[in-house]
Structures are given as structure tokens and as C-alpha cells.
LUMDRENPA-692115 format. One record per atom (N, C-alpha, C): x, y, z. Coordinates in steps of 0.05 Angstrom, whole numbers, padded with zeros to 5 digits, always signed. Example, Ala and Ser with C-alpha at 12.3 -4.5 7.8 and 13.67 -1.06 7.14 Angstrom:
% residues 2
+00264-00114+00156;+00246-00090+00156;+00264-00066+00156;+00257-00045+00142;+00273-00021+00143;+00258+00001+00157;
END
This chain:
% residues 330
-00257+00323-00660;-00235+00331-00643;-00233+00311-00619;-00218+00296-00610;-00206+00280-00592;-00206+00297-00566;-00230+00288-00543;-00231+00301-00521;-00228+00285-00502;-00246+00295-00475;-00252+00285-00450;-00278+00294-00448;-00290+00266-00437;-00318+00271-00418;-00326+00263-00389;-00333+00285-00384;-00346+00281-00348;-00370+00270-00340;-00362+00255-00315;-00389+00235-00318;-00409+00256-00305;-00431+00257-00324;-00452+00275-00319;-00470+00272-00285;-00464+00249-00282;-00478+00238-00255;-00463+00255-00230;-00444+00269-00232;-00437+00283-00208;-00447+00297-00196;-00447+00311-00172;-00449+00337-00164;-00441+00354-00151;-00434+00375-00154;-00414+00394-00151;-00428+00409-00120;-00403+00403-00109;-00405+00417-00076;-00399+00438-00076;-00414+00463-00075;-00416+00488-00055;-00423+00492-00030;-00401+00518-00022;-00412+00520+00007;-00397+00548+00008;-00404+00581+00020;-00407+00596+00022;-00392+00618+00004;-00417+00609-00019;-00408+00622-00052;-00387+00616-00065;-00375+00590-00056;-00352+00580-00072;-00359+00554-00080;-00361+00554-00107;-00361+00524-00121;-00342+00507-00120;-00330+00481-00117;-00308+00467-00118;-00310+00459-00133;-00292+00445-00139;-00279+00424-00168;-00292+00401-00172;-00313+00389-00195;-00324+00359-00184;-00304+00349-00174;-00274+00335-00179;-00264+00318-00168;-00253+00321-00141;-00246+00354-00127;-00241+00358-00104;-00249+00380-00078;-00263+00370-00069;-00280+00373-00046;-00290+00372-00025;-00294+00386-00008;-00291+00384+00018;-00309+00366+00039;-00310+00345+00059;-00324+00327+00069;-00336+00334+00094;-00328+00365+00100;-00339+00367+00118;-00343+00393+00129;-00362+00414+00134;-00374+00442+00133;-00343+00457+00139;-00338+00476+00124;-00317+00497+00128;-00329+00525+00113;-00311+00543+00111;-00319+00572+00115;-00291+00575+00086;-00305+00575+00064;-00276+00578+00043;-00287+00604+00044;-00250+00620+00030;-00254+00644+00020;-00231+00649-00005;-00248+00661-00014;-00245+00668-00048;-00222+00695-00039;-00202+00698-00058;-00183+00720-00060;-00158+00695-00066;-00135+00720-00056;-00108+00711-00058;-00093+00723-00040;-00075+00708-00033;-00050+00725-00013;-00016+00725-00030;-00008+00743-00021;+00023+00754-00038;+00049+00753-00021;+00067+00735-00035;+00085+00740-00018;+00120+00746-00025;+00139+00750-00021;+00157+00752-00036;+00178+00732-00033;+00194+00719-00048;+00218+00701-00046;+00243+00715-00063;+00265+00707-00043;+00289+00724-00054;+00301+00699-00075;+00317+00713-00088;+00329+00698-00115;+00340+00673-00098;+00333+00650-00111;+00351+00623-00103;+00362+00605-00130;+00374+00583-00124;+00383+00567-00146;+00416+00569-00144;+00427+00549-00163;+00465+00556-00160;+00462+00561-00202;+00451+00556-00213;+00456+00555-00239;+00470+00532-00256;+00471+00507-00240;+00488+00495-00240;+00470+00467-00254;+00436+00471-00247;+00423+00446-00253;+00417+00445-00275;+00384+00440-00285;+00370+00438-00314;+00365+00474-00309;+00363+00476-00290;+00345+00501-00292;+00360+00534-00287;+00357+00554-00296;+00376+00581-00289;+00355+00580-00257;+00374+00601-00243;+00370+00619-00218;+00333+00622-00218;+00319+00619-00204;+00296+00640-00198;+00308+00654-00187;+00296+00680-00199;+00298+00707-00198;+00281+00718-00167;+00286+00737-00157;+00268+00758-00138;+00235+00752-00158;+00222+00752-00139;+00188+00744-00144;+00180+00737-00121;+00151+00755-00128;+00124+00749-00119;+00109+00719-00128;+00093+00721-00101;+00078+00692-00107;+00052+00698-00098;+00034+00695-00116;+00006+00688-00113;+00001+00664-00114;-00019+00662-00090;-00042+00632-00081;-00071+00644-00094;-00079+00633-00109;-00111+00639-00114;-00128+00624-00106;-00147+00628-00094;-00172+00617-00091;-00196+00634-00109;-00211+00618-00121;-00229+00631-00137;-00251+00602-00151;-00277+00605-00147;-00300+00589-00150;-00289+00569-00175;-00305+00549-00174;-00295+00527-00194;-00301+00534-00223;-00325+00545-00227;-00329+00554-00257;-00314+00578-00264;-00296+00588-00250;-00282+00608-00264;-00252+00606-00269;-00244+00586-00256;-00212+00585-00258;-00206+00582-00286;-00227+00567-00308;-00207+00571-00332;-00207+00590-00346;-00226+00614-00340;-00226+00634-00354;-00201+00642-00342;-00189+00645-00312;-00179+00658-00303;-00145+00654-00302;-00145+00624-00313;-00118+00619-00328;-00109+00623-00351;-00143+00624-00368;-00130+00640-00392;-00113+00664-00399;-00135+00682-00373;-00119+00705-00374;-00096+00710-00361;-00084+00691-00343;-00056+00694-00329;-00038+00684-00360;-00051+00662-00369;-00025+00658-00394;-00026+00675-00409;-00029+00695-00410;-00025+00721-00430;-00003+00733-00422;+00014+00722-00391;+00042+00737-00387;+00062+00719-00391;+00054+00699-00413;+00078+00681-00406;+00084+00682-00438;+00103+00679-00452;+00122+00692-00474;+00113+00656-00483;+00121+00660-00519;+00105+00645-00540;+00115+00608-00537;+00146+00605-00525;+00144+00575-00514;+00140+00573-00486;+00149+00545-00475;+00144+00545-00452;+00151+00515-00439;+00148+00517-00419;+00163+00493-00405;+00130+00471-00396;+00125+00458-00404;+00093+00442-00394;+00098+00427-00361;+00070+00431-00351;+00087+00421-00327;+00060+00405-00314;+00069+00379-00311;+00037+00356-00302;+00046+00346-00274;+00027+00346-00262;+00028+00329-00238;+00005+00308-00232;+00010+00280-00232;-00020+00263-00230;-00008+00252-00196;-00038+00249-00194;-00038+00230-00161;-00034+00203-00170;-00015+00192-00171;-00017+00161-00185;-00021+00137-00166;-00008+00121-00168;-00013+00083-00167;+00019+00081-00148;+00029+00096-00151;+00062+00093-00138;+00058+00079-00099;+00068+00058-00090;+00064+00061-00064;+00082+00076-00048;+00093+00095-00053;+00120+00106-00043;+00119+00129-00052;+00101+00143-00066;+00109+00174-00084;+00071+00174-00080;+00061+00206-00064;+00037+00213-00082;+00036+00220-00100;+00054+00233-00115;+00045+00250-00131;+00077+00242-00156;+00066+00237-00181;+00070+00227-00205;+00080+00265-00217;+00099+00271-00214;+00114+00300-00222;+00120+00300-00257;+00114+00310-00274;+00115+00307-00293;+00126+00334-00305;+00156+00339-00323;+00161+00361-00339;+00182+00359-00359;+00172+00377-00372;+00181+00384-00414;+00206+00398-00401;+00237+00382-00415;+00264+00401-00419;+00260+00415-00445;+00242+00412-00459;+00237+00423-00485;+00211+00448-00486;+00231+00467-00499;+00204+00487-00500;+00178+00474-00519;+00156+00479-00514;+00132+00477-00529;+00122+00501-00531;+00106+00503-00564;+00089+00531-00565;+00074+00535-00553;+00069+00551-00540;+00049+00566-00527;+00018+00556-00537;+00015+00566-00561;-00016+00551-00573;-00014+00525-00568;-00003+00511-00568;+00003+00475-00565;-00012+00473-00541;+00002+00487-00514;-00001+00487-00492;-00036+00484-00495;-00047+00511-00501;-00068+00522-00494;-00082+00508-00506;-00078+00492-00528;-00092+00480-00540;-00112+00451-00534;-00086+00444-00524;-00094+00421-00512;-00104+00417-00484;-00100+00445-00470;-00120+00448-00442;-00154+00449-00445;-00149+00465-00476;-00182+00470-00477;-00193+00441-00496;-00182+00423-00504;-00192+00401-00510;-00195+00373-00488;-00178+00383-00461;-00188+00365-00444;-00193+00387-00427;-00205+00407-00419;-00215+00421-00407;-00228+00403-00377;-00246+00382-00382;-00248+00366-00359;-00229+00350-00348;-00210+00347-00356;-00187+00331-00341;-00176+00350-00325;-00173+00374-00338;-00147+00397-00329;-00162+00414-00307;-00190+00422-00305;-00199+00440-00290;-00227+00429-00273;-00232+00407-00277;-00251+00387-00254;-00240+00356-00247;-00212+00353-00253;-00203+00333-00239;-00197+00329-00217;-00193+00316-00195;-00174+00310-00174;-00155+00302-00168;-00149+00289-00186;-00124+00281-00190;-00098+00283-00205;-00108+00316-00214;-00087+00330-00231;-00086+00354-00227;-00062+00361-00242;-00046+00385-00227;-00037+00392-00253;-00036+00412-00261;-00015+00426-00292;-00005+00455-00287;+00014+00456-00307;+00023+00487-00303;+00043+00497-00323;+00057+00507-00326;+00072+00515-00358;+00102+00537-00331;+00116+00536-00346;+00139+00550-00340;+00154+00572-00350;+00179+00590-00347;+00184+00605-00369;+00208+00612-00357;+00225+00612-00377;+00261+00633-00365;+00262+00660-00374;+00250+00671-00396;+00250+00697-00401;+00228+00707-00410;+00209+00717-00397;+00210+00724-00371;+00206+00707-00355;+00217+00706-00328;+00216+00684-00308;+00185+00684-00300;+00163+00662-00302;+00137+00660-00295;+00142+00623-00287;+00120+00621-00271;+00115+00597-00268;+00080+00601-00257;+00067+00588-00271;+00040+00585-00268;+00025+00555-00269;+00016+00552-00238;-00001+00523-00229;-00016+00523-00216;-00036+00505-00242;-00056+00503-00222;-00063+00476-00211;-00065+00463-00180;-00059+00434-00170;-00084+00427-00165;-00081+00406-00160;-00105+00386-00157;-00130+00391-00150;-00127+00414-00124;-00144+00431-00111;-00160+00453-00131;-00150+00459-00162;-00160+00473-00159;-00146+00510-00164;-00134+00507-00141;-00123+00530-00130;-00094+00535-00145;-00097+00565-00153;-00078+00568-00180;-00053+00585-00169;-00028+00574-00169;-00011+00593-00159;+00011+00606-00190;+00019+00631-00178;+00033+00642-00206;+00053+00648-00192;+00074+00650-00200;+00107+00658-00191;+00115+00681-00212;+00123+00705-00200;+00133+00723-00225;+00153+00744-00223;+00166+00751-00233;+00190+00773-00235;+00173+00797-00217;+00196+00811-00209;+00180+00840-00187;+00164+00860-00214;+00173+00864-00233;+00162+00879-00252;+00129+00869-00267;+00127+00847-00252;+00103+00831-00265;+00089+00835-00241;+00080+00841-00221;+00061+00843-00206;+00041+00854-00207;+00037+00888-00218;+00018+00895-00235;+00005+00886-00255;+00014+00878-00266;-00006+00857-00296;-00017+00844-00269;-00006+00824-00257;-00022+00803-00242;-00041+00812-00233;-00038+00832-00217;-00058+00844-00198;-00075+00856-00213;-00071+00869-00236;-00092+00871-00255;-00113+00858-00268;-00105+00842-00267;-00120+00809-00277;-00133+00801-00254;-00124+00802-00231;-00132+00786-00212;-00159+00808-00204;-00150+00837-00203;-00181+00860-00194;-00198+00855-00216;-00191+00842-00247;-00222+00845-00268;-00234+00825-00253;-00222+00799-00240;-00243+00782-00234;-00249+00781-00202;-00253+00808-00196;-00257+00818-00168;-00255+00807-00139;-00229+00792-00150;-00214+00777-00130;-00188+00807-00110;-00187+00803-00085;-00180+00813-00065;-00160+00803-00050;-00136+00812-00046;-00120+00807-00019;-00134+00805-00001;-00128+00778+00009;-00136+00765+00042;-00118+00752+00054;-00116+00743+00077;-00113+00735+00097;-00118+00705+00099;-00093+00688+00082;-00099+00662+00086;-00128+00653+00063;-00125+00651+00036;-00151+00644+00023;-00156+00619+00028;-00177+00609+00027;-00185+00575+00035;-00200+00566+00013;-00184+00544+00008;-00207+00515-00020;-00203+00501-00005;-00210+00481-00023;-00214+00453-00013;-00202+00449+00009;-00166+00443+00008;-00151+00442+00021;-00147+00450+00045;-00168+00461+00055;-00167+00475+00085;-00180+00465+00098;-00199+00445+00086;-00213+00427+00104;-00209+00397+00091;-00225+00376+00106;-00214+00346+00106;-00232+00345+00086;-00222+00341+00060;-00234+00333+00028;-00229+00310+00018;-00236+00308-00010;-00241+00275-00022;-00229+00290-00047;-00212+00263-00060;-00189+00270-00089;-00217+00241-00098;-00214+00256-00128;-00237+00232-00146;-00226+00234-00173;-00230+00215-00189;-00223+00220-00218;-00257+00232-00231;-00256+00245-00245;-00282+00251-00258;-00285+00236-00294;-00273+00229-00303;-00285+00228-00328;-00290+00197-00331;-00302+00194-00354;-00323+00174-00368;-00302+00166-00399;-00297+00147-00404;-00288+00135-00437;-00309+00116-00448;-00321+00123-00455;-00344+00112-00474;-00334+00091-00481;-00350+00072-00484;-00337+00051-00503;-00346+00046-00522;-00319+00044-00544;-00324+00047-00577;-00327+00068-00588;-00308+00100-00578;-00318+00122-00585;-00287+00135-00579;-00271+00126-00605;-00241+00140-00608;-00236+00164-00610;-00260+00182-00602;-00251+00212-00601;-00262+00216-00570;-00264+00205-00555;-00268+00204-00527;-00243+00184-00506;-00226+00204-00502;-00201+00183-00486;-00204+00182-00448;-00204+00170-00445;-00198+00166-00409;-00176+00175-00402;-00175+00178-00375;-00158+00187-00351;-00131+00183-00365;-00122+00150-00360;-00097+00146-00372;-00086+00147-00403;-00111+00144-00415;-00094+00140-00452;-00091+00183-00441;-00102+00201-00436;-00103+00235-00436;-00072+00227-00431;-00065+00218-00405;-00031+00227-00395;-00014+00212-00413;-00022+00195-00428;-00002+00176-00448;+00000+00204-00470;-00022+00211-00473;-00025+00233-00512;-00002+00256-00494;-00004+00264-00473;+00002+00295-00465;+00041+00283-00451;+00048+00263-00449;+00069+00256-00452;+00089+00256-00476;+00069+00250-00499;+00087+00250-00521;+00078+00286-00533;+00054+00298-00528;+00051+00316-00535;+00064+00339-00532;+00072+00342-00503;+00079+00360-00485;+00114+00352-00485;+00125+00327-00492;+00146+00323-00477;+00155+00324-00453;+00136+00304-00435;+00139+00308-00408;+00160+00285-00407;+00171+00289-00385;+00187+00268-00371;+00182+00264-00336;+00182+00229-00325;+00181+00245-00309;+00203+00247-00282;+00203+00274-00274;+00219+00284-00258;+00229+00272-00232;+00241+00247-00236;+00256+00233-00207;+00282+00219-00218;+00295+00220-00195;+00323+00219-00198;+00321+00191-00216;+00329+00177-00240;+00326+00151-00244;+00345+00128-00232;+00367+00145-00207;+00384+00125-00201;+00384+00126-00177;+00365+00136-00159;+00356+00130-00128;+00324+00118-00135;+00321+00108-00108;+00297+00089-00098;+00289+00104-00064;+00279+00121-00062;+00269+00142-00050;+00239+00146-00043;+00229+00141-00016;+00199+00150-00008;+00198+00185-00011;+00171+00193+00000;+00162+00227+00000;+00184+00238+00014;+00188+00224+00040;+00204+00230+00054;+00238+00227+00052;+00240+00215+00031;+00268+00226+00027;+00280+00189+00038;+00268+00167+00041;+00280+00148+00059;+00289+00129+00032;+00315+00120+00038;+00320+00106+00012;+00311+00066+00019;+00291+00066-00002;+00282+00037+00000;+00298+00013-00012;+00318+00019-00024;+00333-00009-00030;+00313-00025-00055;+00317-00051-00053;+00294-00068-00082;+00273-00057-00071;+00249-00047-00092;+00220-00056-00095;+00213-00065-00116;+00189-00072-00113;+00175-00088-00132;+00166-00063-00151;+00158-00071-00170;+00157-00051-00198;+00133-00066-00213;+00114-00045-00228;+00095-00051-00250;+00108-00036-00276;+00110-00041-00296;+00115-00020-00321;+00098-00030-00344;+00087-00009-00362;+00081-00017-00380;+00087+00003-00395;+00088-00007-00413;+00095+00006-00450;+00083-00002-00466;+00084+00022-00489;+00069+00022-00516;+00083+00010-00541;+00075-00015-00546;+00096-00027-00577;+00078-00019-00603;+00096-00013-00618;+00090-00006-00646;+00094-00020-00666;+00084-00024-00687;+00098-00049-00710;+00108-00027-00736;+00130-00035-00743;+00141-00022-00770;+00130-00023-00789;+00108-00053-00803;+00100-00055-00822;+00064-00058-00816;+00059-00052-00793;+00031-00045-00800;+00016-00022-00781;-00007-00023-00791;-00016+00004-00762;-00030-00015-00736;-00008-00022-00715;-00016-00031-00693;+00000-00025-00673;-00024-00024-00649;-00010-00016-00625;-00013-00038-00595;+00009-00041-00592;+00000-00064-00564;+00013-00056-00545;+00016-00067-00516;+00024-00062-00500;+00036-00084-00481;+00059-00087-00472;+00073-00096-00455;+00073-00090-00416;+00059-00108-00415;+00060-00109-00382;+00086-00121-00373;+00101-00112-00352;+00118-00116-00341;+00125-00117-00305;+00134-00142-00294;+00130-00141-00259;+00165-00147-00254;+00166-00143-00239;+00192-00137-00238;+00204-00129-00204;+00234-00139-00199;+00247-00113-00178;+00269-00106-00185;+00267-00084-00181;+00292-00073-00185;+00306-00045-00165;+00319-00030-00160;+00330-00023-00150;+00331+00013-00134;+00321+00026-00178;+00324+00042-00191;+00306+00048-00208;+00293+00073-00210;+00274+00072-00237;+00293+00069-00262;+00316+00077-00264;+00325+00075-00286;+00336+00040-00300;+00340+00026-00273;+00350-00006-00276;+00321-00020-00275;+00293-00007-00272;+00265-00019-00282;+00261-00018-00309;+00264+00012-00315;+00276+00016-00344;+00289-00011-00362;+00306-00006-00350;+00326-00036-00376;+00310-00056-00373;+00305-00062-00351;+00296-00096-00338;+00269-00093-00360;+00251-00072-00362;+00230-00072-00375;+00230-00071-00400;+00251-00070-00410;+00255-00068-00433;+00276-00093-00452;+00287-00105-00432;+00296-00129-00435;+00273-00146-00442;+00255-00148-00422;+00232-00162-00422;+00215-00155-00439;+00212-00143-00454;+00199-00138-00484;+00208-00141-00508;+00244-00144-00502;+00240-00163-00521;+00250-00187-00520;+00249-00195-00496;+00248-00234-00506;+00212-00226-00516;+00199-00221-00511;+00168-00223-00515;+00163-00224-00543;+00182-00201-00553;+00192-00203-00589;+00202-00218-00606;+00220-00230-00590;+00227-00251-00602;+00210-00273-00609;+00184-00272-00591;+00169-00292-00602;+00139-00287-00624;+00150-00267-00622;+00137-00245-00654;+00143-00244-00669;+00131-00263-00691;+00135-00262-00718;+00131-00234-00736;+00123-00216-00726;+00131-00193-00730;+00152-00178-00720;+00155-00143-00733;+00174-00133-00721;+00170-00113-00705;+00163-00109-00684;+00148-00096-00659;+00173-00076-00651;+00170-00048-00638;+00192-00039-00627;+00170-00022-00603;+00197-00020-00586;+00180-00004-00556;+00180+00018-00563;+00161+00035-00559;+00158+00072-00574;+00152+00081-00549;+00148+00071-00521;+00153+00093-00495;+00143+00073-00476;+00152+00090-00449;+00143+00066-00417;+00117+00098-00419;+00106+00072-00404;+00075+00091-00410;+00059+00090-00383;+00067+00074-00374;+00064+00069-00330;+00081+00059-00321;+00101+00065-00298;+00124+00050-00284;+00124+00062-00253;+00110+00043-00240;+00106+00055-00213;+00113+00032-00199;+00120+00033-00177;+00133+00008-00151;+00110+00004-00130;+00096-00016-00121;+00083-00035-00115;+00091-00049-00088;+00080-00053-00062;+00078-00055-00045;+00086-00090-00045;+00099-00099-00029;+00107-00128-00027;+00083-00147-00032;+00059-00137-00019;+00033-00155+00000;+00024-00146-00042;+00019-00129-00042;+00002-00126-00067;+00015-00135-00095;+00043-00141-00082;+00054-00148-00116;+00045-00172-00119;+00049-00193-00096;+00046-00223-00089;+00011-00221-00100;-00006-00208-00092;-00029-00211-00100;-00036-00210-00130;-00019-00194-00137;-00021-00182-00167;-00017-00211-00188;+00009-00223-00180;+00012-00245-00184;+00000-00268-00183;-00004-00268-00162;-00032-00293-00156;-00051-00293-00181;-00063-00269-00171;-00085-00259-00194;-00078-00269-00224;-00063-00266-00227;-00047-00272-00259;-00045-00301-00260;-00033-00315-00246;-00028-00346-00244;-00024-00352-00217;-00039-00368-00210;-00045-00377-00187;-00029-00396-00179;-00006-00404-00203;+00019-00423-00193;+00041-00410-00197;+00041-00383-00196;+00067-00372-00198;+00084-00377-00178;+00111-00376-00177;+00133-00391-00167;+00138-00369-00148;+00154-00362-00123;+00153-00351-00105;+00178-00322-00111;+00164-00302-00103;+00182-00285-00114;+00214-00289-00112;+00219-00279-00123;+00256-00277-00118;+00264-00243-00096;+00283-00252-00083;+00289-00238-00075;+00306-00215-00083;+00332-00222-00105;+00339-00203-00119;+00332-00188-00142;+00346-00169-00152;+00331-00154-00180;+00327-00172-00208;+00308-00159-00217;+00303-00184-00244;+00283-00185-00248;+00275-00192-00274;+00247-00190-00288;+00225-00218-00270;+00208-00205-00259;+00186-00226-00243;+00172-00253-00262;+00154-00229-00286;+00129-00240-00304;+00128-00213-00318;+00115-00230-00345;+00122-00204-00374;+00092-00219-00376;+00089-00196-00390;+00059-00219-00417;+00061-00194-00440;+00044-00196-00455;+00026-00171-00470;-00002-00167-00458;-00004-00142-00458;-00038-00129-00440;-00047-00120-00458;-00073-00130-00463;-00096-00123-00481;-00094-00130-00505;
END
């Protein structure tokens, strides 16, 4: 079975009966507390987007020790009906975005879901730098658990009992503000290990490549603005992309690095894809692009470096949009 492994060399920070997450943890003495707090949100939405209305719902924040959250998601997904919406968030490489938003317009089965949580089990529930969660329109649920750790569920008014039922077997309590990680000044880490030479053991990035095509994630930014956290529109940046090429007539897989500026994730898109295939063209085979597999934008000072690094006579960037430097990676 094709997993994840954690590098055994860690060690897991406790501090007043709460275990944390190897990958996220706190740097400096605080006072966590275990429970949850409840709150209500009135129906919002126009019906107009991808998504219907949220409905009237309660919202639970959980805090609860690190070795128990996956039991304790198991049993929250017992209210969520047989497909489902997948939902990823990674801390990525972006200089302008923390957080890499990832989600399925396509229902997936339910077992799919679950399936593949408990085969990377260490990515999904001792990482730091991930976040997952699953969705639902009938009944309206949304269940996540982020980076921290810390598991929030969204649910119709008629669903609050189950929750709260679930939430007293694992003798978790309404409180007053619960505290993880996040309440004090903590450290985000990647935890796992890829062996080398051991194809049923995948790393950090090939996990989000499999659960992209698995899950049908997409990800979630406008592809025709160029936009910081804050909402500030940046005009050209510089761009990294890479993609996965496939061959028609044999079993191989390569990959296309791509530097670039462009405007738009969606005009990095073409530009990146333009540029794979002049790359093809000088392929005596017949190669085709089967997905962008990293496409994040890159800081001026670091793209110039990136370049250097690569050829140390590279010609001086251009100022307008357009493919920088292509190669094949790996």
C-alpha cells in the first residue's frame, strides 16, 4: 500500500496534558486547553456562485490532544452523507499567498475520502503544513481540520446534537476560548521522510500531486487576477510552474520546469504550456502535458537567483510577460 512516513527522530511537545502535532507547536510556555466553543452564523451566500446558500449553523472550534484527533474525525465523518466535496490547504512556496487553498467541484465517495486519509495518516494529522477537510450540500456540513491541528465542523441547527454527542464520548467540554498551538508563538514543520528507492513510500509533494488527481482538487484562486493575502493587485510577477508529461507509447513520466512572468495564473498557465511544447518539439517522442503540478510566483531578488543558479550567463530578465527559461527536471 503506497503511504507516508514520519521521520522517527522527532519529538512531540506537550505541555499541560495536551499533546501537539509533531509538525505544529508551540515555542514558548502557554497554558492550552482542550474542549470546544459554539457559535451560531445566520444563513449567508446569493446562490449565484459554485456554491448554494449556507444555511443557519452552528460552528464548532475543537481543541483536543494530538493522538486523538483522528479518531475524533473519524467519528465527526459519520455526519457527512456518502459523496463529498475534498478540501486541501498546503502552506506552500507562493511569495504572495500563505496558504495554497485547494478544492473538488466534483463529488467524491466518501470511502475514497477516508481512504486515503488513513493511508497518509502522517501527512493529514502530524503535519504542519496541511490543512484538509471534506464538504457537503445535503446535508449542509463542512468539516476542517488546519494546520494546527484544531478541527472545526460547520452544521445545520438540527445537527448539533449528534455533534455534541460525539464531542461528550470524547469528554471534551464547552469552554471559554479553547487554546492549541495557535494561541501561542509556534513553529509550522514538514514531518515526513521519502526513502530512497522505496515506491510505496511518497514525500510531501509527489502526496499533493496523487491527492490532486485523486481527490480532484483544483486550486481555488481567481485565474485572472494577480492578488496578495491582502487583496493588493500586483501586476507582472515572476512565476515557477511545473508539470507532469506523459508519453503515449511508453510507461514514462517526466517533468517540465517552467520560469516565466506573467500577469495571471491563468496567462502562466498558457505561457507554461506553450513552453512545453517547443520542449516537445525537440522530442523524438510523443510526450503530452497530463497536469501543472506546482505554479507559484516568486519574488524578483529570488527569481534572478534562481536563474543564476541555473546558468550563470543567463541574459537579463525581461520586463514584460513571456516565457523566461524552460528545461526538463529530473
Amino acid at each position: 500500500m503506497v503511504t507516508c512516513m514520519v521521520d522517527a527522530s522527532l519529538t512531540r511537545v506537550k505541555m499541560g496534558g495536551l499533546a501537539f502535532p509533531l509538525g505544529a507547536y508551540p515555542v514558548e510556555t502557554m497554558t492550552p486547553k482542550q474542549g470546544y466553543d459554539i457559535i451560531f452564523e445566520a444563513a449567508d451566500g446569493d446562490n449565484e456562485g459554485e456554491w448554494e446558500e449556507w444555511p443557519d449553523r452552528y460552528v464548532f472550534d475543537i481543541v483536543i490532544s494530538a493522538e486523538r484527533v483522528e479518531s475524533l474525525v473519524r467519528h465527526l465523518l459519520s455526519i457527512l452523507p456518502g459523496r463529498v466535496y475534498p478540501i486541501l490547504d498546503i502552506l506552500g512556496h507562493d511569495a504572495y499567498r500563505e496558504v495554497d487553498p485547494y478544492i473538488s467541484y466534483e463529488l467524491v465517495g466518501l470511502d475514497r475520502f477516508t481512504d486515503t486519509i488513513r493511508r497518509f495518516r502522517g501527512f493529514f494529522f502530524e503535519d504542519g503544513l496541511v490543512g484538509f477537510g471534506a464538504m457537503s450540500d445535503e446535508p449542509f456540513v463542512y468539516l476542517f481540520v488546519d494546520e494546527h491541528k484544531i478541527v472545526t465542523i460547520r452544521c445545520q441547527i438540527e445537527q448539533r446534537d449528534k455533534v455534541e454527542a460525539i464531542l461528550r464520548a470524547f469528554d471534551l467540554e464547552e469552554v471559554e476560548k479553547p487554546a492549541g498551538a495557535d494561541a501561542a508563538l509556534h513553529e509550522h514543520r514538514s514531518v515526513l521522510v521519502a526513502p530512497p528507492e522505496n515506491e510505496e513510500i511518497l514525500g510531501f509533494e509527489e502526496i499533493i500531486e496523487e491527492l490532486r488527481g485523486h481527490w480532484q482538487l483544483l486550486l481555488n484562486v481567481d485565474p485572472e487576477s494577480n492578488v496578495d493575502d491582502e487583496g493588493n493587485e500586483l501586476g507582472i510577477t515572476e512565476w515557477r510552474l511545473l508539470a507532469r508529461v506523459e508519453y503515449e507509447t511508453e510507461p514514462v513520466i517526466r517533468y517540465v520546469e517552467v520560469f516565466l512572468r506573467a500577469s495571471c495564473l491563468g496567462e502562466a498557465e498558457a505561457l507554461g504550456r506553450e513552453a512545453a511544447d517547443a520542449l516537445f518539439d525537440a522530442d523524438q517522442r510523443e510526450p503530452s502535458l497530463a497536469a501543472v503540478v506546482e505554479i507559484d510566483r516568486i519574488g524578483p531578488k529570488d527569481f534572478g537567483a534562481i536563474l543564476h543558479e541555473i546558468d550563470p550567463n543567463h541574459a537579463t530578465i525581461p520586463t514584460g510577460t513571456g516565457v523566461v527559461f524552460a528545461r526538463w527536471a529530473g
